[in-house]
N, C-alpha and C positions, 0 to 999 in steps of 0.2 A: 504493500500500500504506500503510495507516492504520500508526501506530508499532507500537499495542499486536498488529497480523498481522506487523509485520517481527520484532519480540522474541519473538513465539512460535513465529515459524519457525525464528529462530536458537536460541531454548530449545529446540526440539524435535531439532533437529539435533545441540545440543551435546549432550544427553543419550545420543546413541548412540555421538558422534563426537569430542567434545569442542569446550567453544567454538574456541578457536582456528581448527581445521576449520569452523567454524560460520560466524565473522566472515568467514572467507576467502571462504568460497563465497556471503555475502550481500554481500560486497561491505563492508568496513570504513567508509566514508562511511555507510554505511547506518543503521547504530546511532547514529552520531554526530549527523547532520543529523536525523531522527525523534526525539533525544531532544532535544535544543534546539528544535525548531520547538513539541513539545507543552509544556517548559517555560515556567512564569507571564515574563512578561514584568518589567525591572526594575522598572517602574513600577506594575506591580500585583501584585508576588509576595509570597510569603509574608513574616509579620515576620522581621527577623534576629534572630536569637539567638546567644548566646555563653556560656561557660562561667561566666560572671560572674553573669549577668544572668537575676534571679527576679525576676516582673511582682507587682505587688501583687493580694493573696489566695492566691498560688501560695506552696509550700514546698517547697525543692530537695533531692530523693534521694538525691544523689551532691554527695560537696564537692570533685570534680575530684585528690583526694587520696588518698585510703583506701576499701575495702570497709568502709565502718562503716556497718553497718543493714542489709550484705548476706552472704546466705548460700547457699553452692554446692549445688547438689543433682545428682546426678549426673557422670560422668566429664567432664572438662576445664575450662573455666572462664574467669574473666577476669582480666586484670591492667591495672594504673591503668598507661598511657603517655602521655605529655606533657598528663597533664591528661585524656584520654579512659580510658572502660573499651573495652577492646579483646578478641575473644572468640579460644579459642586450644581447641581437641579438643572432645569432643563424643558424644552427644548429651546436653545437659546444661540447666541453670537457674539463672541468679542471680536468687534472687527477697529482694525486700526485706521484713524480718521486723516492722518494730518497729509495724506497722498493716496492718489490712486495711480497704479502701474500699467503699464501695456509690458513689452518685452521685458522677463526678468528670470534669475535664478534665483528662487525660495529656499532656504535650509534652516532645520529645525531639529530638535532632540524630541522626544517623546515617547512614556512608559504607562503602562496601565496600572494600575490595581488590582483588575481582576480580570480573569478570561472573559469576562461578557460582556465588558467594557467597551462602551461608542465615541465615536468622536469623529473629528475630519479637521481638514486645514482646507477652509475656503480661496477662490479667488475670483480676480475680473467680476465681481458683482457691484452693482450699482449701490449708493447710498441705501441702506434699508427700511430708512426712516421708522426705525422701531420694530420692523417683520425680521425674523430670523429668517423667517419663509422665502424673501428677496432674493437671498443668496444662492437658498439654492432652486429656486424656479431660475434664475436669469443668470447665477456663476456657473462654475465647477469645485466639486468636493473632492481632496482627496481625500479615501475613506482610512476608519480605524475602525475596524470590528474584525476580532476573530471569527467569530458565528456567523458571520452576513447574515444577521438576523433580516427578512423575515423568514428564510426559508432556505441559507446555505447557501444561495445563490453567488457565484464568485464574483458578482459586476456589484455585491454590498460589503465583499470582503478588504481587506486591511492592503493597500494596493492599487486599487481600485480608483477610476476614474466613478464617481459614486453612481450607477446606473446607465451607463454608459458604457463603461471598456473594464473587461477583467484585467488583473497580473496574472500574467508567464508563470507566475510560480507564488508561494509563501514563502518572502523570505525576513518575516518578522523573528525576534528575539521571545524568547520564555518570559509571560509576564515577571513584571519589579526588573527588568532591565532595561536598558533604556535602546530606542532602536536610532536613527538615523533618515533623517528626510531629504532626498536633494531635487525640488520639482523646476524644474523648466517648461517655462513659457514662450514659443518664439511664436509672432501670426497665428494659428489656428494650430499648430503643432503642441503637444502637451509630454512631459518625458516625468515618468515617474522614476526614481531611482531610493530604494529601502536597503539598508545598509550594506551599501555598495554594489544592489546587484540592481540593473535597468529589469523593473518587472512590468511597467504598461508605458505604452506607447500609442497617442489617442487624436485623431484629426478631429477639431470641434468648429460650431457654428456660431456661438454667441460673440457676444461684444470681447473686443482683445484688449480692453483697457477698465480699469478696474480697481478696486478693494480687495484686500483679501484679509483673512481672519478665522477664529479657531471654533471650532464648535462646542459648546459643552449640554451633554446629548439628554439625559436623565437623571434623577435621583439616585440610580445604583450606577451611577459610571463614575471612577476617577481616575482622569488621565490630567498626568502632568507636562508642560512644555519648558525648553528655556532654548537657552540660544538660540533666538529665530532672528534671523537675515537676511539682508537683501541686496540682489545686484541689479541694478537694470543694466540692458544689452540697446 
């Protein structure tokens, strides 16, 4: 069983059953050993990033400190913990106000709390003017869910152009570690890349200039962010 058939059996499972029931009956080694065999290798993985650390030409979003440049749109939200943005209720949008993008390279850190855990990194979406819903009727998401809740489907999975384009593969990190984001924006071209490996690659139709920002999905999800940057091209 290839990783990205054992996570979607146990997505599919938990969804009726809840993970817990899900791990059990797949067997807990199972999630474990499939998600390390498909992660980068030390010696060829993704760069390290830190909460410090902006590459030359990038400009950092977040000052590990404060919501300053960012604004809540919808119920719940995030709050600065040890230096990360952590997301807490839901269905909601922190999106960053003081610019919108067209051509750009997006990179970000981010780790779950739990296998069931939702979330995404918006973009190219219009001012929201208070709808989370903005973002994504009229952006693109890129998705965080192991389970592609509702139903396993890979175009809801962690990867994923949200609803639109699956990943090549799973190549998320075991939840509580943290994975790596590197998305590219060029015209209508979209490059997903999850620590270090290119998993979706997506031709889109909407607007190529834009917002972008994080989603914090429901009351059982906690996903953490920091280091998030940005390049325009």
């Amino acid at each position: 069983m290839t990783r990205r058939e054992a996570l979607t059996t146990i997505g599919k499972a938990a969804v009726g059953a809840g993970v817990v029931a899900a791990v059990a009956a797949a067997g807990p080694a199972m999630y474990l050993i499939a998600s390390r065999s498909a992660a980068p290798s030390a010696a060829s993985g993704p760069p390290q990033s830190s909460s410090t650390t902006v590459e030359p030409g990038f400009i950092s979003l977040f000052d590990g400190e404060t919501l300053d440049g960012w604004e809540q749109a919808g119920p719940g939200g995030f709050t600065v913990v040890d230096g990360n943005l952590q997301s807490n209720g839901g269905m909601g949008l922190l999106w960053y106000t003081k610019q919108e993008f067209a051509d750009f390279v997006l990179k970000c850190d981010w780790k779950e709390a739990h296998f069931t855990d939702n979330s995404g990194v918006f973009m190219r979406f219009p001012n929201p003017l208070g709808d989370p819903w903005n973002a994504v009727n009229e952006g693109y998401e890129i998705q965080i869910d192991n389970v592609g809740a509702p139903n396993g489907n890979p175009i809801y999975q962690t990867g994923a152009v949200f609803n639109f384009a699956a990943p090549s593969e799973v190549a998320s990190n075991p939840v509580g570690e943290w994975n790596y984001y590197e998305i590219r924006a060029v015209g209508q071209q979209y490059t997903v890349i999850l620590n270090g490996v290119d998993v979706t690659n997506f031709t889109g139709s909407r607007s190529t200039v834009g917002y972008v920002g994080l989603q914090n999905h429901d009351d059982t999800s906690t996903i953490s962010f920091r280091n998030i940057r940005i390049m325009e091209l």
